[in-house]
Residue, then its C-alpha position, 0 to 999 in steps of 0.5 A: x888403612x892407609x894411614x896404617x901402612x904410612x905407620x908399619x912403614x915408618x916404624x920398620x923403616x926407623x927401627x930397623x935402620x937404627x939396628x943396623x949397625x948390630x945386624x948388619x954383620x949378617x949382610x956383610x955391613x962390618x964396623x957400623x958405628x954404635x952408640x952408647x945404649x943403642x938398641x933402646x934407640x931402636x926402640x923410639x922408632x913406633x914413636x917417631x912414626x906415629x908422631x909423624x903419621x898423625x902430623x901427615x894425616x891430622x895435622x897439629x890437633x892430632x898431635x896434641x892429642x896423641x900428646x895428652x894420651x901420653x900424659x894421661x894417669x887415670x884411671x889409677x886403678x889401671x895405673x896401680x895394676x900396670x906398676x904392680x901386677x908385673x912384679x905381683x906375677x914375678x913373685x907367684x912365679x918365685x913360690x912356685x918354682x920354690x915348691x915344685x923344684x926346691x929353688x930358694x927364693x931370691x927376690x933381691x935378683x928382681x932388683x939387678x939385671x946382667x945386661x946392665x950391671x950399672x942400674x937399679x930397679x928405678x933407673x932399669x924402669x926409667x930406661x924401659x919406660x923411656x925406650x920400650x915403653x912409650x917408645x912402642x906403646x905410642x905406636x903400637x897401642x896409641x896410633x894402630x890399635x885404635x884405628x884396628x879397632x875401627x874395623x875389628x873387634x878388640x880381640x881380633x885387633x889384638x891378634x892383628x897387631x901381634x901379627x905387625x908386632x913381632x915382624x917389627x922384632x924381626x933385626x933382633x934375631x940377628x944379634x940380641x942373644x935371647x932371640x939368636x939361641x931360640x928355636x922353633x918351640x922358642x920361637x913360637x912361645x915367644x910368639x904366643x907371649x906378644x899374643x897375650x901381652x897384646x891383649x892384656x895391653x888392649x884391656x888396659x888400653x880400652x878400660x883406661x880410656x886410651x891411656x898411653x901412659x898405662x900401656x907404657x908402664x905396663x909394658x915397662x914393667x912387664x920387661x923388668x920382670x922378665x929380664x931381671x937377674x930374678x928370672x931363670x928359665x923356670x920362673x919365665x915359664x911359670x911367668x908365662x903360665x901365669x899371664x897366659x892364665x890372665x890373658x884367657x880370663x881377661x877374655x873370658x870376663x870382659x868379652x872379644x868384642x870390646x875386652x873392656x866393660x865400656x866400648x872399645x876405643x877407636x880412631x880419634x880424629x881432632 
């Protein structure tokens, strides 16, 4: 436990700080300088810290081992659902919305996103993977959860996580527009979304044998699907609909203890 404190810790401490200049407004903090693309920087934060709680704690050999995790491609059945299964829900979530509201379908919007006029879906993807992906899952799910799960089962690891998770997000409702204009009922659906987003990562990360990789393109591409041009308030919901159906099975099939069909991956020491 302690080494997760030194974590949290760290994670908070960087993130938040590097936000600063876009919340500090709300304190009275007025003309921080930014940078160009600077909340993705914040985002890097879960990555320094767990690189540098390893390094605190088991030293150089943790290191290159947290490093092959990064690395680690296989199985390429997870790898192959983390690219695909993201833009396979966008989808289903685009028919259903032409059949219960009428709506055209118009998937040429899962290729653009407003925020960032200047990419394309392979640029949009570089930029998540680089500052969301690997810049929380090497954290998130490369450094805590394994070490949660030491103690917890897997679901129940899943939902501490979430917990530490969504305290991370806490600058973000001071100034990214999405999570300013959310309500209570907001609030809480966006809470139950990193719920179910946090077990169906655990899945991968358990049945990929601690992929970090697999984690970071799924979490890559899961963004993509949810703030392209494509999705309109309907199709996230009915997005939603669709991974909170996932999420249940995925427990339902592969059981809480374990949410995999192997043992479920713990704190790895050198």
């Amino acid at each position: 436990m302690k080494q997760l404190i030194t974590y949290f810790g760290l994670a908070y401490l960087i993130s938040w700080t590097i936000w600063l200049p876009l919340y500090g407004h709300t304190f009275g903090l007025t003309h921080l300088p930014t940078l160009p693309y600077h909340h993705g920087l914040g985002g890097f934060g879960p990555l320094i810290a767990s690189f540098l709680t390893t390094w605190m704690y088991q030293k150089k050999q943790g290191v290159k081992l947290l490093i092959k995790k990064c690395l680690q491609a296989r199985p390429l059945i997870y790898l192959t659902i983390a690219v695909l299964s993201p833009f396979v829900l966008a989808f289903a979530a685009t028919a259903i919305n032409y059949f219960v509201d009428k709506s055209p379908i118009n998937l040429a919007g899962l290729l653009t996103s407003e925020e960032f006029p200047q990419f394309n879906l392979l640029t949009f993807f570089i930029y998540n993977l680089i500052f969301f992906g690997f810049g929380e899952e090497v954290g998130w799910r490369g450094f805590a959860l394994p070490r949660f799960q030491e103690k917890f089962n897997a679901l129940n690891s899943s939902i501490i996580l979430t917990v530490f998770w969504a305290i991370w997000h806490w600058p973000l409702f001071f100034y990214r527009p999405t999570y300013v204009s959310m309500d209570f009922a907001g609030i809480f659906g966006w809470t139950f979304s990193l719920l179910t987003g946090s077990v169906l990562l655990t899945w991968l990360y358990n049945s990929s044998k601690a992929s970090i990789l697999i984690c970071a393109v799924f979490h890559s591409t899961i963004d993509i699907a949810f703030t392209a041009d494509l999705a309109n308030d309907n199709i996230v919901n009915y997005m939603g609909f669709l991974i909170t159906v996932w999420g249940i099975l995925t427990i339902i099939i592969f059981k809480p203890k374990n949410l995999a069909t192997s043992e479920r991956e713990k704190s790895t020491h050198p």
